[in-house]
C-alpha positions in Angstrom: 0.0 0.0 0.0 0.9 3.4 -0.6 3.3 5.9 2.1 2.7 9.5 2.5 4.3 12.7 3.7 2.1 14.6 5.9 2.8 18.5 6.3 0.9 19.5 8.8 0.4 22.1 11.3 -2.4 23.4 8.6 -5.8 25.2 9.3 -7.7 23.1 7.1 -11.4 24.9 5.9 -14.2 23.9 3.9 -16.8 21.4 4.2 -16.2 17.4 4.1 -19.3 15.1 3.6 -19.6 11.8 5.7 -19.9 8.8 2.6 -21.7 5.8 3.9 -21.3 3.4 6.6 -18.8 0.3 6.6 -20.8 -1.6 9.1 -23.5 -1.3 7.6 -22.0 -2.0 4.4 -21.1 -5.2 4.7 -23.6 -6.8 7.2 -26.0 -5.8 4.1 -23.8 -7.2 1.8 -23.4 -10.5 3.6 -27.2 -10.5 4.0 -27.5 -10.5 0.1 -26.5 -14.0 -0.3 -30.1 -14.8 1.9 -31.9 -13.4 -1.1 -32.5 -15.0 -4.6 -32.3 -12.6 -7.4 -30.8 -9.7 -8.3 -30.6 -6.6 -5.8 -28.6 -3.3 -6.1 -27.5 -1.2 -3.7 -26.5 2.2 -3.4 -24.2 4.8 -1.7 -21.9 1.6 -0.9 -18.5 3.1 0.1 -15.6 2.0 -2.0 -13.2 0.7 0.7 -10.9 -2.3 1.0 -13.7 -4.2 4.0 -16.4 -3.5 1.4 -13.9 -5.5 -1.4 -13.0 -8.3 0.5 -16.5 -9.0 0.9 -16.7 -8.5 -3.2 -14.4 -11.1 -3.1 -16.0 -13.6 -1.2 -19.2 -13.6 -2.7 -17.7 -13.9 -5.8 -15.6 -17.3 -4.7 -18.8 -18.6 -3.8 -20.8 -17.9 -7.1 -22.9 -14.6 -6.0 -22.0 -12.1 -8.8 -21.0 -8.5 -7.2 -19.9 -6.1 -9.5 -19.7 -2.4 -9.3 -22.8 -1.0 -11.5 -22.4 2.9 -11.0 -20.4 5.5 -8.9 -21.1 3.5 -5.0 -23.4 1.5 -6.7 -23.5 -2.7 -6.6 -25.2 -5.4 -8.2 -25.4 -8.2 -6.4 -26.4 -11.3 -9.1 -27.7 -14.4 -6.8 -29.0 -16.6 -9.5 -26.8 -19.6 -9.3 -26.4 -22.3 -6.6 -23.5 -21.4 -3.7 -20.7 -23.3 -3.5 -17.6 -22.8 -0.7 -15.4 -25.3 -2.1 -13.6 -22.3 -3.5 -14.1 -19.6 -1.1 -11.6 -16.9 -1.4 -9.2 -17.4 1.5 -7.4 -14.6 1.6 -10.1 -12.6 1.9 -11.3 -14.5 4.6 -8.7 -13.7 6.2 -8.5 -10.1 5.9 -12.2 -9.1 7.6 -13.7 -10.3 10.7 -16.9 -9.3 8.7 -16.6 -12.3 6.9 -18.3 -14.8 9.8 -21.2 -12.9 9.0 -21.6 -15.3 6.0 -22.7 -18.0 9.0 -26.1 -16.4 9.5 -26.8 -15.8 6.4 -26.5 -19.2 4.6 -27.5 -21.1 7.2 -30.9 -21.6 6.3 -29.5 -22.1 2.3 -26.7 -24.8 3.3 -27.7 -26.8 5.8 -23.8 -28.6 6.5 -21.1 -26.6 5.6 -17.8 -25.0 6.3 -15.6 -22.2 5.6 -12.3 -20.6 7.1 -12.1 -18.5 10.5 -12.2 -14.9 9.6 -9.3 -12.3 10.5 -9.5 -8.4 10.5 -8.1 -5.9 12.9 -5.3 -7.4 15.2 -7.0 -6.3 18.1 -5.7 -9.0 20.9 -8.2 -12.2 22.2 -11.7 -11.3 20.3 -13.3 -14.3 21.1 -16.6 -15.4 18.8 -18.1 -17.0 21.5 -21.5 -14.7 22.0 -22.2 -16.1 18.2 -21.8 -19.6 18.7 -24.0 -19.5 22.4 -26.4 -17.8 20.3 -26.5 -20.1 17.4 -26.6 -22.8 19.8 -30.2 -21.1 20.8 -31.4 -21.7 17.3 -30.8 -25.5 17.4 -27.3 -24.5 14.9 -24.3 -26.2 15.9 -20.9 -24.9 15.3 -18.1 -26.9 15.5 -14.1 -24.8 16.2 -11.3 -26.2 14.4 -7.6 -24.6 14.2 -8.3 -23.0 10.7 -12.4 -23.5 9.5 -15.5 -23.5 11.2 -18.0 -26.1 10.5 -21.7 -25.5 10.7 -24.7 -27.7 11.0 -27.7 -26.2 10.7 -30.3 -29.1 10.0 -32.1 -28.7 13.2 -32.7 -25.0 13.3 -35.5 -23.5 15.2 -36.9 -20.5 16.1 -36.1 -19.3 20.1 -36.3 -16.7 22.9 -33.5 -16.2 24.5 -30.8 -13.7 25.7 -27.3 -13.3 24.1 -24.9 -14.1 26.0 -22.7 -10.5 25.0 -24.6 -7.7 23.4 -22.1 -7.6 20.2 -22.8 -5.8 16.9 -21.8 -8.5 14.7 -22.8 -11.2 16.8 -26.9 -9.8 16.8 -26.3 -9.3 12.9 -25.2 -13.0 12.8 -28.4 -14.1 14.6 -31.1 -11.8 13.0 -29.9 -12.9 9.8 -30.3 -16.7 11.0 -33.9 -16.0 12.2 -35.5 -14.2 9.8 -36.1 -17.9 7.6 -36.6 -19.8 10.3 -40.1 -20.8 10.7 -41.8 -19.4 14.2 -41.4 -16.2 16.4 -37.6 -15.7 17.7 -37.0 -13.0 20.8 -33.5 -12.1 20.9 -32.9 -10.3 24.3 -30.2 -8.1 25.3 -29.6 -7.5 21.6 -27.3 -5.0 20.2 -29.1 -1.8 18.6 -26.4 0.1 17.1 -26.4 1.9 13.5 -25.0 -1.1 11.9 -27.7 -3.3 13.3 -30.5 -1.2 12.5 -29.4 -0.5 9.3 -29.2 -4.6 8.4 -33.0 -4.5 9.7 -34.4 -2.1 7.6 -32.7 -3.4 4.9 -33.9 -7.1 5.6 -37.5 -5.8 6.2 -37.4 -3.8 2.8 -36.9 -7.5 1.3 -39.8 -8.8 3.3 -38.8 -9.9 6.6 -41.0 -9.5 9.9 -38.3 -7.5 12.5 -39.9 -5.8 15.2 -38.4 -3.6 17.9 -35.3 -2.1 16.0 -33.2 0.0 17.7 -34.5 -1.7 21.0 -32.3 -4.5 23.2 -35.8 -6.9 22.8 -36.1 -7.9 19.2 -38.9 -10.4 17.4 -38.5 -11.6 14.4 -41.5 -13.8 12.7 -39.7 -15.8 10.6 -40.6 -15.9 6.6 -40.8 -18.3 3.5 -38.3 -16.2 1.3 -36.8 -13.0 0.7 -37.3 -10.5 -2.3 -34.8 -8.9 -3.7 -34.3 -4.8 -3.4 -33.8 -2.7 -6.3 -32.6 0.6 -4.4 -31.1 0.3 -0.8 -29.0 3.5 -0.1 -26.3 2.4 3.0 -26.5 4.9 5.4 -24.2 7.6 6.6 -21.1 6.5 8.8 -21.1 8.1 12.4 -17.4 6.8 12.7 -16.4 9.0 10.1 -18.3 11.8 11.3 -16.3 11.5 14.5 -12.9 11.0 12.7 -13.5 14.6 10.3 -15.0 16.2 14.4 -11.4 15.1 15.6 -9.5 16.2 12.9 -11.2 20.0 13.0 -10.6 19.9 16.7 -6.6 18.7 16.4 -5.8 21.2 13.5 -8.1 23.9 15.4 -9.8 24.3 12.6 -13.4 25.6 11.6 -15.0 23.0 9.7 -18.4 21.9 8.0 -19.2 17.9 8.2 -22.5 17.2 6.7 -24.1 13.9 6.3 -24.0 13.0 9.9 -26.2 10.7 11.7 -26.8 12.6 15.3 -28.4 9.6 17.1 -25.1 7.8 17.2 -23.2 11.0 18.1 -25.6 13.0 20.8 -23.1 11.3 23.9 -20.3 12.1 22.0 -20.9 15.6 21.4 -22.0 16.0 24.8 -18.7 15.3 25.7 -17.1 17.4 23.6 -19.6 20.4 25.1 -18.5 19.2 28.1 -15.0 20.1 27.6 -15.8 23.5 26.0 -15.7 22.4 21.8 -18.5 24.8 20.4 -20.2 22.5 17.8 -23.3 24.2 16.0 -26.3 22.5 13.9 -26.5 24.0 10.6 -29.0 21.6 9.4 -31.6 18.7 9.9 -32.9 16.0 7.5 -33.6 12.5 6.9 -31.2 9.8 5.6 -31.9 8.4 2.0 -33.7 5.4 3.0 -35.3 7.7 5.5 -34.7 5.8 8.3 -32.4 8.0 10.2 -32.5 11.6 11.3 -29.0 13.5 9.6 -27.5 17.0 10.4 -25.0 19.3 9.1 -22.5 20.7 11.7 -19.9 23.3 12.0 -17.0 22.6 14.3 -15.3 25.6 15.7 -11.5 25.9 17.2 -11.7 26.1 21.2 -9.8 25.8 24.5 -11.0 22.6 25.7 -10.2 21.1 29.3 -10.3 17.3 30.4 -13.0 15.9 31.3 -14.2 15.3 35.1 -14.5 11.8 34.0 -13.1 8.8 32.1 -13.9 8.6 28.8 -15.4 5.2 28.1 -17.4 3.2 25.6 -20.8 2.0 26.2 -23.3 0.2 23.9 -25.7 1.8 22.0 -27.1 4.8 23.1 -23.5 5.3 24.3 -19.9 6.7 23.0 -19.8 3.9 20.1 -16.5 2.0 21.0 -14.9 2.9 17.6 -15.6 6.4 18.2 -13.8 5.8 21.5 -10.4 6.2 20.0 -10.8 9.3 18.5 -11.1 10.9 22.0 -7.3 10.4 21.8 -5.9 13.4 19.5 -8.8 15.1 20.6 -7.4 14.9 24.3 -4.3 15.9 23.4 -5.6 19.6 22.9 -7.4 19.2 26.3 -5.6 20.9 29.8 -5.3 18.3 31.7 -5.2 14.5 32.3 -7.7 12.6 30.7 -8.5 8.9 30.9 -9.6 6.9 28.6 -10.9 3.1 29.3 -10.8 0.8 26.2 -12.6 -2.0 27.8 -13.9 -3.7 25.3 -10.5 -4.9 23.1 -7.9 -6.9 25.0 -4.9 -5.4 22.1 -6.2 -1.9 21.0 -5.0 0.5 23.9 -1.5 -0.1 22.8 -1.7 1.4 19.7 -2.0 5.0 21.5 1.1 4.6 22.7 2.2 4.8 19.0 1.7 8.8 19.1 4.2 8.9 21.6 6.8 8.7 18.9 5.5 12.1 18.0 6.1 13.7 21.5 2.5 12.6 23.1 2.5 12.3 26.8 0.0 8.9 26.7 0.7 6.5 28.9 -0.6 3.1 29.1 -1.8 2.2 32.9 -2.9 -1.3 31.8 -4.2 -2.9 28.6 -7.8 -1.1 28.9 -6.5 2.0 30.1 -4.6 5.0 28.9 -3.4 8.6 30.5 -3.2 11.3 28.5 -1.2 15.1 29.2 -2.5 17.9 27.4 -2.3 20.1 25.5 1.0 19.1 24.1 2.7 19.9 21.2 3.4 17.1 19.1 6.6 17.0 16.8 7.3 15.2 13.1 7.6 11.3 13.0 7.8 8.6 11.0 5.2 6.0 11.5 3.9 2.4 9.9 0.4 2.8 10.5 -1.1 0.2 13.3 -2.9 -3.0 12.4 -6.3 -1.4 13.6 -8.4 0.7 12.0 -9.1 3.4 14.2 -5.5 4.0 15.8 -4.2 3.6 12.5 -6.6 6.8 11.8 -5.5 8.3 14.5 -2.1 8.8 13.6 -3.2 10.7 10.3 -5.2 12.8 12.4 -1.9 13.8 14.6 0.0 14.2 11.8 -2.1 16.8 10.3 -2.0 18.6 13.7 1.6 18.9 13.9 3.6 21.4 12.2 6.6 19.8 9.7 6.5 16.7 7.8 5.9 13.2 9.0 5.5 10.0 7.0 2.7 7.8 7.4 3.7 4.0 5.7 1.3 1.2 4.6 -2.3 2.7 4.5 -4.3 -0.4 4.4 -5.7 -0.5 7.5 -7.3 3.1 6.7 -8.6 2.5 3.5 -10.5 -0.3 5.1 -12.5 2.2 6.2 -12.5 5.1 4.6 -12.8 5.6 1.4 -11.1 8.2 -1.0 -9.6 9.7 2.6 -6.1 11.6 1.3 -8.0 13.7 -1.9 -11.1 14.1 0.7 -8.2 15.4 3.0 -6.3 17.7 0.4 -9.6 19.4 -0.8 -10.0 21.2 2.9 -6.2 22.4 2.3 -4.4 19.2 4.0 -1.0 19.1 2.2 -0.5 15.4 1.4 2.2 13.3 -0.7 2.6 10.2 -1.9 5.9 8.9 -1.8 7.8 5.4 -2.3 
């Protein structure tokens, strides 16, 4: 992947547009294989996660192919077959696993390889097997594959055991053929999650109480497929374009945003004295969610009187949780923030250290941060994981002088088009060798 010099230490101006959401993306991309036909989706952001998916369904004989400017086709005419199953790909997104729930009720024996993603530390896929196991599906862990029997499925109320984003996506996806009424309590109701339902439900399913942690799902003969399902818009990238006005001190305008998964954090940011104003309130594209346009203003901010800590949804989202960290940096005082929900991803603060950061890591959850500093020029590979990779860009346009940021990947996982996106507000950006 491609290295860049960063010359930062620029007030960046103008206004950035949040694209679509990766979650959402490919939970509703892996849902696609449930549905016979052809179905076409829109504003699908053109990232690496959203690819490796491409790939995967295309091993397995579901045609995806880019029709239009964020636009697939999704061709699931033929019968699925895993004897060829992309691999590599597999290996590359935790997303993947996602396939389970939705060919369970199309393959009733089959297997495919563990799925990979973010180096995160221990990230255990327990919660979707004890669910699974609710549904009469049995999954069987091996060093390298998972095998999956799914003869005796049946519908089930029960709580899951963890109330994880991918794991409730799994699950919904499972029940919504299975004959009979399935509760799921305790169920994750974050964007991602709502986003899959409305989707699903567009195609005919019966899912009630979205956006709730009691769900009910009637389960359904078949699913139709959808001519026109526009992704919605990415909250994580909201927060990433609020965290790179506030480390640049920039005024900025970020449009597209969906405020119900940003209302704690902004809160917390009023907290600390950041001046955010509402410019603007709509509805999504698939009019599902409420979307604002916001203006981010340069301010003196101070620490918070409090940790700074993820919570499920109505909460800080835990992969907004990271962005907390440049924006801390600008903040007088020490700040905490407790990563508690990764054994591995705390670590990766420490990175910005390299660039004269005053973060220190009090155990693998937790990390103490000394600001405002003044950070200083580095060269950096960026981490394994998404969000601290992002966060070193986000330094790096803070401070003044050139740094070099090496092997993108892990941010173009997530964010599509991100360097031109950056140099149209006045970020000076190069690629190099």
């Amino acid at each position: 992947m491609a290295n860049y010099v960063i010359n930062g230490g620029k007030l960046l101006k103008g206004t950035i547009t949040t694209k679509s959401a990766k979650n959402s993306a490919v939970a509703i991309l892996c849902a696609t294989a449930m549905i016979k036909g052809v179905t076409v989706l829109n504003d699908v952001p053109e990232i690496e996660e959203v690819k490796r998916i491409m790939e995967i369904l295309n091993s397995i004989g579901i045609k995806v192919v880019w029709s239009g400017k964020n636009e697939l086709t999704v061709d699931n005419k033929n019968s699925i077959n895993l004897n060829n199953i992309d691999r590599e790909a597999t290996r590359l997104t935790r997303s993947s696993f996602m396939l389970v729930g939705a060919l369970v009720n199309k393959l009733k024996k089959f297997s495919m390889y563990k799925p990979g993603g973010c180096n995160l530390g221990i990230r255990t896929l327990m919660p979707h097997f004890f669910a699974f196991a609710h549904l009469g599906i049995k999954i069987k862990e091996t060093q390298h594959a998972l095998h999956i029997d799914s003869s005796h499925a049946k519908a089930a109320d029960f709580t899951m055991y963890e109330m994880s984003d991918t794991g409730t996506e799994n699950i919904i996806m499972a029940s919504v053929l299975i004959p009979g009424t399935t509760t799921i309590r305790f169920a994750a109701s974050n964007y991602m999650v709502q986003d899959l339902c409305y989707f699903l439900n567009q195609a005919g399913a019966k899912i009630s109480g979205i956006g709730t942690k009691t769900m009910e799902i009637v389960g359904v003969k078949k699913l139709n497929p959808i001519k026109n399902y526009p992704i919605m818009p990415d909250p994580i990238e909201s927060m990433a374009f609020v965290a790179i006005a506030i480390a640049t001190q920039s005024k900025l305008t970020i449009t597209n945003c969906p405020v119900d998964f940003l209302r704690v954090e902004m809160e917390k940011l009023n907290v600390m004295g950041q001046r955010i104003d509402i410019l603007k309130s709509y509805k999504s594209k698939n009019k599902k969610f409420d979307i604002i346009d916001i203006m981010v203003w340069p301010s003196k901010l101070i620490a918070p009187p409090d940790k700074i800590h993820a919570q499920p949804y109505p909460g800080i989202n835990i992969d907004n949780l990271h962005f907390f960290v440049p924006i801390l940096n600008q903040a007088k005082g020490v700040s905490i923030v407790h990563d508690w929900v990764y054994e591995n991803r705390a670590i990766y603060a420490t990175e910005l250290n390299k660039m004269g950061a005053r973060i220190k890591l009090l155990d693998p959850h937790r990390l103490s941060i000394q600001g405002p500093t003044k950070l200083k020029p580095a060269e950096i590979i960026c981490p394994p994981a998404l969000r601290p990779a992002m966060n070193v860009l986000i330094c790096m346009l803070a401070t003044k002088g050139k740094s070099i940021l090496r092997n993108l990947y892990s941010i173009n996982r997530g964010y599509e088009d991100i360097i031109e996106r950056l140099k149209s507000l006045g970020a000076e950006i190069k690629e190099i060798n």
